[in-house]
N, C-alpha and C positions, 0 to 999 in steps of 0.2 A: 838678078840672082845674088850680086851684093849684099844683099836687104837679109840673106839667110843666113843662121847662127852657124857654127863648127859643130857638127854632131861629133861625139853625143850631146844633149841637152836634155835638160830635164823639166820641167814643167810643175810648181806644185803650188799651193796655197799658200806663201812664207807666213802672212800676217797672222791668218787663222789659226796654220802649225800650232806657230810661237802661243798663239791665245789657248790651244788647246794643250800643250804641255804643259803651259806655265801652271792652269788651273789644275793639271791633272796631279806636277808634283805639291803645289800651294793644300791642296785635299787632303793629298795622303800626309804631308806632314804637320797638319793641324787634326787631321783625326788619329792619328801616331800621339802627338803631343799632349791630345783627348784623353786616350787611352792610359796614356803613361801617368796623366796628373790626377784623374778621378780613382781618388786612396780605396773607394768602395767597391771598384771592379776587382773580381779574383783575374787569374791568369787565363784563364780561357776567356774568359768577356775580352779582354784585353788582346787576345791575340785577335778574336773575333771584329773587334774595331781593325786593326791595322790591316786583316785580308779584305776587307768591307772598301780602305781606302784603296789598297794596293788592285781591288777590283776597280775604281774606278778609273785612278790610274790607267790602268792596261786598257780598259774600253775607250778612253782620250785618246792614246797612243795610239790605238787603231784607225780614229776617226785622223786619225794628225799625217797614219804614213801613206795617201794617197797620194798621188802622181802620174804622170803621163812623162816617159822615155824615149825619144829619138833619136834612135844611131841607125847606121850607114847598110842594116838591113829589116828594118822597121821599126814599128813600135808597143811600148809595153804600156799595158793600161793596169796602174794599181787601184785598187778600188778597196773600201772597210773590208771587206773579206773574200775579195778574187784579185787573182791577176791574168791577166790574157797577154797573148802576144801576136800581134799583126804583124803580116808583110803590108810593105807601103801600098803596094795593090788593091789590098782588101778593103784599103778606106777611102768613101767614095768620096763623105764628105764631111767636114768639119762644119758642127753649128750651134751657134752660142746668139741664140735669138734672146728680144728684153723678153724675163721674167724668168729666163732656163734658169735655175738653180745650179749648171753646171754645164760643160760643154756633153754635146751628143756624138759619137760619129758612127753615120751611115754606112753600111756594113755590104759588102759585092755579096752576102748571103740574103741579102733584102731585110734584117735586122739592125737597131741603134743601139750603140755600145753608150752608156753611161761613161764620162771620165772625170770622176770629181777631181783630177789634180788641176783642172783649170774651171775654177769658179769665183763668181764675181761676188760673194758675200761680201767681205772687206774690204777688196779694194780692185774695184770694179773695172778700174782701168787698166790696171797689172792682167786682168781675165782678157780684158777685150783684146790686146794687145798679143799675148802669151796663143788665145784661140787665134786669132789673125797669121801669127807665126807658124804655127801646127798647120793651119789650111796651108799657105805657102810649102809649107814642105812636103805635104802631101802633095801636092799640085806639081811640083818637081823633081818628084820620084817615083811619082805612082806611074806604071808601066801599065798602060788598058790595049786590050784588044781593040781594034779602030770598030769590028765588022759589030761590035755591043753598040755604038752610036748610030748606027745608021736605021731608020725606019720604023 
C-alpha cells in the first residue's frame, strides 16, 4: 500500500494540456494581431476575427480541462463537457488496454465511464502508469458486497 499517492491526486494529460493551451492562446493572438493589422477590415470584421479566435480558444480550453480526482471519498471524472462523481465502490474497474484512446472505468451500473484525464496520446507511459495507479486505488478502497462474487 506504499506504492499509493496521498489523496487528493489528480490525474490529467500535462503534455497535451500545455499542447492544447499553448495552441489555443498562439491562435487567438495571431488572429487578434490579423485583425488589428489588416487596415481594410471596418470594426465589425475586426471584432468578428477576435470572437472567431477567442472561440477557438474556449473550445482548446475545454478539450485541455479534463481530468480524473481522487480523494478520500471517491472520484471525480471531468470530461469536454460533463463531470460525474463516483464513490470508490461504483468502479469496478480501471482499463487502459493498447489502442484505448483513454482510460475506461467499469461502472457497478453495468456501464463504462470514458476518463480522458488519463490518456496515452503523448506520453504514453505517464497514461500507463497514472491508469495503473487509479486501478490500485480503486482496488484499495472499493468496499463490494462479498455475496456479488460468489456463483
Amino acid at each position: 500500500m506504499s506504492d499509493l499517492p496521498t489523496l487528493p491526486v489528480t490525474f490529467r494529460p500535462g503534455r497535451t494540456r500545455a499542447v492544447l493551451l499553448g495552441a489555443g492562446v498562439a491562435i487567438f493572438v495571431v488572429i487578434s494581431a490579423v485583425a488589428m493589422l489588416l487596415e481594410q477590415l471596418g470594426p465589425g470584421e475586426r471584432l468578428s476575427f477576435i470572437l472567431t479566435g477567442a472561440v477557438i480558444l474556449w473550445v482548446l480550453a475545454r478539450l485541455a480541462r479534463v481530468k480524473v480526482v481522487a480523494d478520500d471519498s471517491g472520484v471525480t471524472v471531468v470530461n469536454i463537457a460533463s463531470r460525474r462523481r463516483l464513490a470508490w465502490a461504483e468502479i469496478l474497474r480501471v482499463n487502459l488496454r493498447v489502442g484505448d484512446p483513454w482510460v475506461f472505468l467499469d461502472l457497478s451500473d453495468g456501464t463504462s465511464l470514458p476518463a480522458l484525464g488519463i490518456q496515452p496520446g503523448i506520453a504514453r507511459e505517464r497514461a500507463v502508469a497514472d491508469a495503473r495507479t487509479l486501478r490500485m486505488l480503486v482496488e484499495a478502497r472499493s468496499i463490494r458486497d462479498p455475496e456479488q462474487h460468489q456463483g
